[in-house]
N, C-alpha and C positions, 0 to 999 in steps of 0.2 A: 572331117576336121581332124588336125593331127592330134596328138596326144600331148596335151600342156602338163609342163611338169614345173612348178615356182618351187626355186628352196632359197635357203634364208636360214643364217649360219645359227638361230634359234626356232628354224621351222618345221613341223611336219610337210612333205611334200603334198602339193595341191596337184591331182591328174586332172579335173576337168576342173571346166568354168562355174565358179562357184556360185548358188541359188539362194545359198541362207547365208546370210554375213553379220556379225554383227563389230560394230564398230566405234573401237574407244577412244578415236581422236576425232575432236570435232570438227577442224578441217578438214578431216579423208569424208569426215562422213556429209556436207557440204559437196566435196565432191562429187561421191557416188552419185548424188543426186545430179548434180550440173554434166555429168557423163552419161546422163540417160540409165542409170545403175540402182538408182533410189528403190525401185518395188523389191530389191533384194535384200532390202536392210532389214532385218527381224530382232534389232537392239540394239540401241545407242548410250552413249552415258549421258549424264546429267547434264553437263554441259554442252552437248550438242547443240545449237541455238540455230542453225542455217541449215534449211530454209523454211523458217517459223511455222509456215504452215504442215507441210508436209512430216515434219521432224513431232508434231504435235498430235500424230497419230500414233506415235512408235512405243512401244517399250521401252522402257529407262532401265540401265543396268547399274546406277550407280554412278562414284566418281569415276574421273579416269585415277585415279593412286589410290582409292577402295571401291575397285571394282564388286558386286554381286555374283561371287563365282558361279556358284550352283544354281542362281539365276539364268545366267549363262549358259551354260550346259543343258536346262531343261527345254531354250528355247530350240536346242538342236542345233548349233552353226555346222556349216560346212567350211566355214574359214573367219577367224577374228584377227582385226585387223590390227595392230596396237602399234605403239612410237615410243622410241626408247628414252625418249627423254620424258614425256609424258605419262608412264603409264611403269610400272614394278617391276621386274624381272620374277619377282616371285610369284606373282599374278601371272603371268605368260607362261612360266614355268608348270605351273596348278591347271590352267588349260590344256597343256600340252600332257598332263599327266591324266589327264581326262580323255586323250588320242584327238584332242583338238584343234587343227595345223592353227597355228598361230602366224602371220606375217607380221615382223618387227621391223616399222622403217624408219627413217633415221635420216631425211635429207636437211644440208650440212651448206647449200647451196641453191641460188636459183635454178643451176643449170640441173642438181639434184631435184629438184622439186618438181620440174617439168617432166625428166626421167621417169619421176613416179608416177606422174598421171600418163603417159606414156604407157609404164609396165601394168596400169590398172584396168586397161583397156585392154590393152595383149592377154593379161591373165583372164580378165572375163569374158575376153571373146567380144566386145562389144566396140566398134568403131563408129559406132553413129557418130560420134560430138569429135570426131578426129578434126573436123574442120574448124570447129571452136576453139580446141588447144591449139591450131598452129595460128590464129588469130590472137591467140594471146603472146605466143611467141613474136611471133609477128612486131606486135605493140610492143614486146621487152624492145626488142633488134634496135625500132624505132628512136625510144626510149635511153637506152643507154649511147646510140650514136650520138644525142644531145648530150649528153651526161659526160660523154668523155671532153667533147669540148668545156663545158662546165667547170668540167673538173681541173683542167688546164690552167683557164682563165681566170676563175671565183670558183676556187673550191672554200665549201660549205661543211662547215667542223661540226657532226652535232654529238648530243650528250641525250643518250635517252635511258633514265632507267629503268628497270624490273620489279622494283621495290624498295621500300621506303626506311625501315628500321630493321635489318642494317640497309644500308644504300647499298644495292647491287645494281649490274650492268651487266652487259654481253663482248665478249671481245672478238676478234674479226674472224672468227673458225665457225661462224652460224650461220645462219639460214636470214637471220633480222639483221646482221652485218651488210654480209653480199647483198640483203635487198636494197638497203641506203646506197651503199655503191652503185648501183645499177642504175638507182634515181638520183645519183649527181651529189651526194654527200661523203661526207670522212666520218666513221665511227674515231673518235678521239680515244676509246679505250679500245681499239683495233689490237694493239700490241699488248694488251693488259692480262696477265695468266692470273687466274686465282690462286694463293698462294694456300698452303697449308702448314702447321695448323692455321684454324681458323683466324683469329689475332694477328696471326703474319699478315695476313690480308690488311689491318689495321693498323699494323706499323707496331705494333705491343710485341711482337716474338720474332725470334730468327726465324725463317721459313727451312721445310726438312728441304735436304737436297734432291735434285733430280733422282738421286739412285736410292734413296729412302726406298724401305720396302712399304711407310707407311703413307705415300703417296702413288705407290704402285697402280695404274688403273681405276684411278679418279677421275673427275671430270675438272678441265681447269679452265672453261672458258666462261665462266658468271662468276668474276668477281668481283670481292665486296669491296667497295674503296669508301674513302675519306673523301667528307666534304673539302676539304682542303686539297684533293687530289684535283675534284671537279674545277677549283678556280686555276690551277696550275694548267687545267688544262686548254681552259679559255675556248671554250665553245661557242659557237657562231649560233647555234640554236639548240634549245634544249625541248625535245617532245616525252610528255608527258600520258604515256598510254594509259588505256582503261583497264587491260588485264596486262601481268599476271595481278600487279596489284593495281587498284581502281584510285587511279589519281583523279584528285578533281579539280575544280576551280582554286578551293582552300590552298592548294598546292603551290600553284603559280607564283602567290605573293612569298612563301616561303625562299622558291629558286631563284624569285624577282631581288632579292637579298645580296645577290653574291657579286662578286667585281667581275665580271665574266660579262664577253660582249651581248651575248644572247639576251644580257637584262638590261644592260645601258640599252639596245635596239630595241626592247618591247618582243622576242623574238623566242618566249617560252609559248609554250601552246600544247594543248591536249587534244590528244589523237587516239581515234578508237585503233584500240590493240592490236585486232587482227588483220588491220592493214601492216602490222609491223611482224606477228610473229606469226601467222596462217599461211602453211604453205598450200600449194593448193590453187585450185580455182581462182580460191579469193586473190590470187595476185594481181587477176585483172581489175580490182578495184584499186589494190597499190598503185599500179602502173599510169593508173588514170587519174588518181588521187595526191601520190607523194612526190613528182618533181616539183607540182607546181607551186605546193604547200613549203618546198624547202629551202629556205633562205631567202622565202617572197619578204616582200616590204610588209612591218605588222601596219 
């Protein structure tokens, strides 16, 4: 076998296929499992929930944004896996000072997210489920062939957000953007940058300028808007996830409120989460789950 070498612009370099892993995104770790990868996990975080069974034999390290450092370290990894939007820098950084190659991934897109399980497979040496991922690919191909006609003919405006107080959303530079795309919808807050300070986003402050050094390498794509923004923007359907925050039933009559077509049509709805933000495996249950869900008749 040749000599694998992964780096990763916050990585120690990995030489061989890694035997101890432990892993602080619950999607990847979902993954490893669905890639035939599962018996190398020796620690996951709290939130790891798939696949129930299996995940329920594991070590728990914690959140993923207060991870168990020294937990960590005592269980020995050979490689942790972490997601830069999920997971600290200073936490990755605290492993890596421990000499623990840390992988930090970051896909930004479907066609990213398939890369990665792609590259997880190459990195460990392991192609058994190569068949499986090109089946899911497969089903995307499928999938958005439909979608671009969709899109054409009845495009599908939806509104879906992150959290409740303050009201945030995702704009079209994610991984939960490109996935509605892909399934035949329009992110209505596609073009939406979070503004800074915080207040600008709210309409209360002038926002710094582009060349602000105090917006310098922030993240601008979850921003907070105004209910008033939402009717402005007249959404065809509005979904209502269970993570990051756990919307529920209560919720629906709230968005059922607004002048916005998605409540004259009855066309709010509550959708488990990680069909919307789980890269990963799980897309194969988006794929099979959210065209038919999006812009049906309620």
């Amino acid at each position: 076998m040749d000599t694998l070498t992964y780096t990763h612009q916050m990585d120690a370099p990995v030489t061989e296929p890694p035997r101890r892993v432990v892993s602080l995104v619950p999607s990847v770790t979902e993954s490893l499992f669905d890639l035939n990868l599962g018996e190398r996990l020796v620690g996951i975080t709290d939130y790891c929930i798939y696949p129930a069974e299996q995940v329920a034999k594991l070590p728990r390290v914690g959140g993923t944004k207060n991870p168990d450092i020294a937990r960590i370290v005592a269980l020995r990894p050979e490689l942790v896996i972490a997601n830069q939007e999920e997971n600290r820098k200073e936490d990755v950084l605290a492993l890596q000072a421990q000499g623990i190659p840390v992988w930090v991934t970051f896909p930004r897109t479907v066609a990213d997210a398939f890369n990665l399980l792609w590259n997880i497979m190459h990195v460990f040496d392991e192609p058994a489920m190569v068949p499986r991922v090109r089946l899911i690919e497969q089903t995307m191909d499928w999938v958005w062939r439909i979608s671009e006609k969709r899109l054409e003919e009845h495009p599908c405006r939806v509104f879906a957000p992150i959290w409740l107080d303050p009201l945030m959303t995702f704009n079209g530079d994610t991984f939960t953007s490109d996935l509605l795309r892909v399934c035949g919808a329009i992110n209505v807050f596609a073009e939406r940058d979070r503004l800074y300070p915080l207040q600008a986003d709210l309409g209360q402050a002038e926002p710094y300028t582009p060349d602000d050094a105090r917006v310098q390498g922030r993240d601008t794509r979850y921003p907070r808007i105004t209910w008033e923004e939402v009717v402005e923007a007249q959404p065809d359907m509005v979904l209502l996830p269970s993570e990051p925050f756990a919307f529920t039933e209560d919720h629906i009559s709230l968005f059922s409120q607004l002048d916005i077509p998605a409540a004259h049509n009855g066309r709010i709805l509550l959708v488990d989460g990680s069909l919307l933000t789980w890269h990963g495996t799980r897309m194969a249950y988006a794929f099979n789950t959210l065209p038919g869900l999006l812009c049906a008749e309620a």
